[in-house]
C-alpha positions in Angstrom: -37.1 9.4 17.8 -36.1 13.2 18.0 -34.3 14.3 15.3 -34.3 17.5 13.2 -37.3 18.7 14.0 -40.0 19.1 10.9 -41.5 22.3 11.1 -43.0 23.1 7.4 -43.7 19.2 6.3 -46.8 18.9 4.0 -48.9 16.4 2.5 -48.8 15.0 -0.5 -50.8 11.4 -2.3 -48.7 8.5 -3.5 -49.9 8.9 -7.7 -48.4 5.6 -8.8 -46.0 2.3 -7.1 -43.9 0.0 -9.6 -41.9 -2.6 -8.8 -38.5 -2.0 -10.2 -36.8 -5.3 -8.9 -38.1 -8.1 -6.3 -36.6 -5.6 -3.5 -37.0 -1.8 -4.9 -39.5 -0.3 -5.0 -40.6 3.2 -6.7 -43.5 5.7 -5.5 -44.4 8.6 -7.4 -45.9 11.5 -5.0 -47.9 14.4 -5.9 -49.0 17.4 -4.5 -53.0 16.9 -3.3 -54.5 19.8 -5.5 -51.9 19.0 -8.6 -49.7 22.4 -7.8 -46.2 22.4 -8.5 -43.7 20.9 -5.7 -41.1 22.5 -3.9 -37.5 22.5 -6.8 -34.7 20.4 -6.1 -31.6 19.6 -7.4 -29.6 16.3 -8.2 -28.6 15.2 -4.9 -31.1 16.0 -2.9 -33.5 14.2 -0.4 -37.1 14.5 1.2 -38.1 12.9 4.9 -41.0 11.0 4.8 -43.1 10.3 8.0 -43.4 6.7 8.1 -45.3 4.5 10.7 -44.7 4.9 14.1 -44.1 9.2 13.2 -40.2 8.1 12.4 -39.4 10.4 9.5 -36.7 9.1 6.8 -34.6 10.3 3.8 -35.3 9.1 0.4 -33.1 10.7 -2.7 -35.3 12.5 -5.3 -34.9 10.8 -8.3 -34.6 12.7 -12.1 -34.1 10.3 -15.1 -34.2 12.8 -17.8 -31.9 15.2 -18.7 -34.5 17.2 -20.4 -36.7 18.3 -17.3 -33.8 18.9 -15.0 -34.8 22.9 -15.3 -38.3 22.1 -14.3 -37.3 19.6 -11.5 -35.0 22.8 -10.0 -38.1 25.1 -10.0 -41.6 23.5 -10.0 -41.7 19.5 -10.7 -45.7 17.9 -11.3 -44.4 15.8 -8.9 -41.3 13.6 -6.9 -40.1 10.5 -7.5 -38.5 8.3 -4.8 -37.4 4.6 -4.4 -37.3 2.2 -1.5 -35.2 -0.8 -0.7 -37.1 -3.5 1.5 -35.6 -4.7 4.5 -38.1 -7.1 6.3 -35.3 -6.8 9.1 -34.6 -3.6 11.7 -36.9 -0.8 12.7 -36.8 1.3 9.7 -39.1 2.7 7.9 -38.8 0.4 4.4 -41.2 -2.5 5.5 -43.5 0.0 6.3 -43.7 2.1 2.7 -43.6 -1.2 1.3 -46.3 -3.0 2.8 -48.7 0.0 4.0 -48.5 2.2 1.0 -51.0 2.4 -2.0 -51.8 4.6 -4.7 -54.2 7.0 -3.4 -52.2 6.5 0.3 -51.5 11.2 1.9 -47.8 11.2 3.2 -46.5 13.9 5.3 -43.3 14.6 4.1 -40.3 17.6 4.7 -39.2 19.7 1.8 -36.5 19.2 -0.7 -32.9 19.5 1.6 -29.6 18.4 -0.3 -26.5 17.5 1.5 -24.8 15.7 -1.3 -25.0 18.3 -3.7 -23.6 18.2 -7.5 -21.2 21.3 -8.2 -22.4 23.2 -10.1 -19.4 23.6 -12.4 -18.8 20.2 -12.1 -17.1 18.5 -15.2 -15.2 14.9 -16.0 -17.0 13.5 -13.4 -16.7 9.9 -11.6 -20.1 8.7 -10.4 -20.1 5.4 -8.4 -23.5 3.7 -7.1 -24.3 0.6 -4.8 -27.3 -0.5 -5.0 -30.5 1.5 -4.2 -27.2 4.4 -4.2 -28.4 4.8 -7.8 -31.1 7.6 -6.6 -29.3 10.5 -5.9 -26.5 9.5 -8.8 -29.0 9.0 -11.3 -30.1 12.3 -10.8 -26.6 13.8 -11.0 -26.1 12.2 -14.7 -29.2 13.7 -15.5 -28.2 16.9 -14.8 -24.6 16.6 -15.9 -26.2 14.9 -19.1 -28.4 18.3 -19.6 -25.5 20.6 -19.9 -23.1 18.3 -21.8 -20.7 17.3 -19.4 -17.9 14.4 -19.5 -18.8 11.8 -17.0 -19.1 7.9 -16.3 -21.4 6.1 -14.4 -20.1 3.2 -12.7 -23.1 1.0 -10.8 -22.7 -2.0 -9.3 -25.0 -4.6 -7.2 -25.4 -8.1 -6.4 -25.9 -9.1 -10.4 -27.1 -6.9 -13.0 -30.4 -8.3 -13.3 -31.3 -6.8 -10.2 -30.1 -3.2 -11.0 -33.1 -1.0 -10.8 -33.4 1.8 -13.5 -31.0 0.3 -16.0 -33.1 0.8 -18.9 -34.0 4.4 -17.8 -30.0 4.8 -17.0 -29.3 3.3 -20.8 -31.4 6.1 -22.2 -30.0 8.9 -20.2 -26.4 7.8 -19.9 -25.8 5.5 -23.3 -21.6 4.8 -23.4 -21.0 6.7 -20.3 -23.3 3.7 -18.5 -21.0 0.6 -16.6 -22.9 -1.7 -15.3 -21.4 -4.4 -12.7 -22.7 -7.5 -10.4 -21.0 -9.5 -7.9 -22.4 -12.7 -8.8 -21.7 -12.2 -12.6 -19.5 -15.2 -14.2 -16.9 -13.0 -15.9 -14.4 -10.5 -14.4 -15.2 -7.6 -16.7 -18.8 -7.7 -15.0 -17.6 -7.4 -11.6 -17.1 -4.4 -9.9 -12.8 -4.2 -9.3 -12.2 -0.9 -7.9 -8.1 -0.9 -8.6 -9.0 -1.9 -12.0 -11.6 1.6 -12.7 -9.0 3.6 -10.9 -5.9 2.7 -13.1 -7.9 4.3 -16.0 -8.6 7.7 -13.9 -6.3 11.1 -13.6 -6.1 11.8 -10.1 -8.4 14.9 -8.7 -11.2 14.1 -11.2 -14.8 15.3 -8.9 -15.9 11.7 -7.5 -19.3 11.1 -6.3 -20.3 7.9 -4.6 -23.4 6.6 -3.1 -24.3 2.9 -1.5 -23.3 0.6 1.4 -20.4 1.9 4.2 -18.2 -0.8 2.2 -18.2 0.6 -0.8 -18.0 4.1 0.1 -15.1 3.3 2.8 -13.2 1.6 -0.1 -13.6 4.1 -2.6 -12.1 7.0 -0.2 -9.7 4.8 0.8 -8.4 4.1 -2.6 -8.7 7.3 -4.2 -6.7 9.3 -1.3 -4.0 6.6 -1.5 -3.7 7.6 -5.6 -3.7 11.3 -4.3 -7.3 12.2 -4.2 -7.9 15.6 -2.7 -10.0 15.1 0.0 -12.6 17.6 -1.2 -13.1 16.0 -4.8 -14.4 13.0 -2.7 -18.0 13.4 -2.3 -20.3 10.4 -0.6 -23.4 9.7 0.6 -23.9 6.5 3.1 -27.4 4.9 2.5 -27.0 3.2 5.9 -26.5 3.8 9.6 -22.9 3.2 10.0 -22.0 -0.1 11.8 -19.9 -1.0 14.7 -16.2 -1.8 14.2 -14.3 -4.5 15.1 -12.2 -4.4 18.1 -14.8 -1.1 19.4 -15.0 -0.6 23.0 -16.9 0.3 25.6 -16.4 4.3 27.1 -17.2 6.8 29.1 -18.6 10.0 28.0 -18.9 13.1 30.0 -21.9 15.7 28.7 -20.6 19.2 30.3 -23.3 20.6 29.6 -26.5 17.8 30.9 -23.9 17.2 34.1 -24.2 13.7 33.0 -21.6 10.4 32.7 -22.5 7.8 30.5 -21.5 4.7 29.7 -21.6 3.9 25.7 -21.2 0.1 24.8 -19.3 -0.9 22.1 -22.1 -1.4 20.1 -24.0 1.8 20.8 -23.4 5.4 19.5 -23.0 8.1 21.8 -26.3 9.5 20.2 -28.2 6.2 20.8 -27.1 6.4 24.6 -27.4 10.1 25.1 -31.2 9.1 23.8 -31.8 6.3 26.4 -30.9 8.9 28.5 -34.0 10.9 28.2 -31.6 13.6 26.8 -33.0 15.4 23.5 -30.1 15.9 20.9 -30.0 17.5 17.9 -29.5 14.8 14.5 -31.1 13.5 11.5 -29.2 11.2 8.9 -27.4 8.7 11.9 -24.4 8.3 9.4 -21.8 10.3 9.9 -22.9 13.1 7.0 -25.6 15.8 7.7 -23.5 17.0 10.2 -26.4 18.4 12.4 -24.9 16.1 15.3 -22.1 17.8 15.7 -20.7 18.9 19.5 -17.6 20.5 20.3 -14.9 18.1 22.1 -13.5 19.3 25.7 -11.0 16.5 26.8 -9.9 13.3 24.9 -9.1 11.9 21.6 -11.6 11.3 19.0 -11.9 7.8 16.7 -13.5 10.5 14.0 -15.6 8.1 11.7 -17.9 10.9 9.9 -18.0 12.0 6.1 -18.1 15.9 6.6 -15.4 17.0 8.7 -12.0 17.8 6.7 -8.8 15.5 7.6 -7.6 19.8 9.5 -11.2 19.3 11.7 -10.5 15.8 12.5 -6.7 16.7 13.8 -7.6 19.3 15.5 -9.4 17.2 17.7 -12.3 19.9 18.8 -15.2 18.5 17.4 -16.5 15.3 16.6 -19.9 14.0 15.4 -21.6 11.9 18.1 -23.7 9.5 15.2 -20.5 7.8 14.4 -17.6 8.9 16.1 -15.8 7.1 19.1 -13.4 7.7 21.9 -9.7 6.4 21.5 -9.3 5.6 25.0 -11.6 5.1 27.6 -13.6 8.7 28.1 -14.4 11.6 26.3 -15.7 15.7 27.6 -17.7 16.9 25.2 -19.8 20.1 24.6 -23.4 18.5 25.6 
């Protein structure tokens, strides 16, 4: 895989591992000599090289409000936490069966593409799942300077919710905690029902599966939602879409046709094709895939472009994004 390339990565030693739930995991990492890390703020993400020399993202996580100053400047050290999948090629089997205390990662500096504003205030925070990383950090920081917010986290049942007595702690009544499988309705996550108590245009920030984050756009534009107070972060490759085709894509630029399946991504076959494009989250956000369109009509599936980018039609990002019809020119 060639994405981003990693051109100041650095090594640091796995500290500590707990087990937060029978499928999260978290690691603590440290610098090798004890110095201070690279800052970051809530939001933000590190790659890690994991086997195979794949790098992949993992959300720093902060869980209390009172070191958010030193996490922004010099943190002892970083701590991340990883879902296992036992299925698909990504890296998550890998840190969760090969890595040890004592175990030197490389890993990229500090990056944040799902930042917290700074002046943010009366803030909506929604989590899915292992979505909790980069959210928990944002309470902690909106928790440091006294700001209104809720936390709304859901998962499968609330047993399984990692961080919940850390989240009690920071968050207290601000804290909603929700799980499919729960036997009463108040326990289950019912979107319509959280925003009938919310003023339109309050900052939303949501993390977890496509789903969630698909819904929760969805429904907060319908109830007249800026599009900019919508801020998400996908913690999967998008999926294919019912009803996708197959298309053909011309690269201007490689004097190459391809053929993209319906489910393959023009980045996935522009890859097969021995080609070398620039991308590194694969869903639709970083925005470091992005080409300029030439001819054809775009089926714009991306969380970064603004609803006057996506009519315009003159760029797309080829992680996600489609043709309409049945070929595309683009800028490649």
């Amino acid at each position: 895989m060639s994405n981003a390339p990693v051109t100041d990565a650095f090594d640091v030693v796995v500290e500590g591992i707990e087990p937060l739930t029978s499928h999260v995991t978290a690691f603590r990492l440290r610098a090798p000599d004890g110095r201070a890390l690279p800052g970051f703020t809530a939001g933000a993400h590190i790659r890690v090289q994991v086997g195979g020399g794949d790098w992949r993202a993992y959300s720093l996580i902060n869980l209390a409000s009172e070191t958010c100053a030193a996490c922004e400047h010099a943190p002892a050290h970083y701590l991340i936490a990883v879902r296992r999948e036992d299925s698909g090629a990504g890296g998550s089997l890998w840190m969760h069966t090969q890595v040890r205390a004592g175990t030197t990662l490389r890993i990229a500096p500090p990056v944040n593409a799902f930042a917290l504003a700074a002046n943010a205030a009366d803030v909506v925070l929604i989590a899915g799942g292992i979505g909790i990383t980069p959210i928990a950090s944002m309470a902690a920081s909106l928790s440091s300077r006294a700001a209104r917010y809720t936390l709304h986290y859901t998962g499968r049942s609330i047993t399984q919710l990692a961080f919940v007595d850390a989240l009690h702690a920071l968050a207290g009544a601000h804290l909603h905690l929700y799980g499919d499988d729960e036997a009463s309705d108040a326990n289950r996550f019912d979107l319509a029902r959280l925003f009938a108590t919310l003023t339109p245009g309050r900052p939303l920030y949501v993390c977890g599966p496509q789903g969630l984050i698909d819904a929760v756009i969805a429904l907060a534009t319908e109830r007249g939602w800026p599009r900019e107070h919508i801020r998400s972060e996908l913690f999967a490759a998008a999926a294919p879409q019912a009803g996708d085709a197959a298309f053909e894509v011309e690269l201007r630029q490689s004097g190459m046709t391809l053929t993209v399946p319906p489910a393959q991504t023009i980045l996935d076959a522009m890859l097969d094709a021995g080609l070398d494009p620039l991308y590194d989250c694969k869903r639709g956000e970083c925005g470091v895939c992005q080409v300029g369109v030439i001819e054809g009509a775009v089926d714009h599936r991306d969380y970064c472009l603004s609803e006057a980018e996506k009519c315009s039609g003159k760029v797309m990002h080829i992680c996600v994004s489609r043709a309409r019809a049945d070929r595309l020119v683009i800028d490649a």
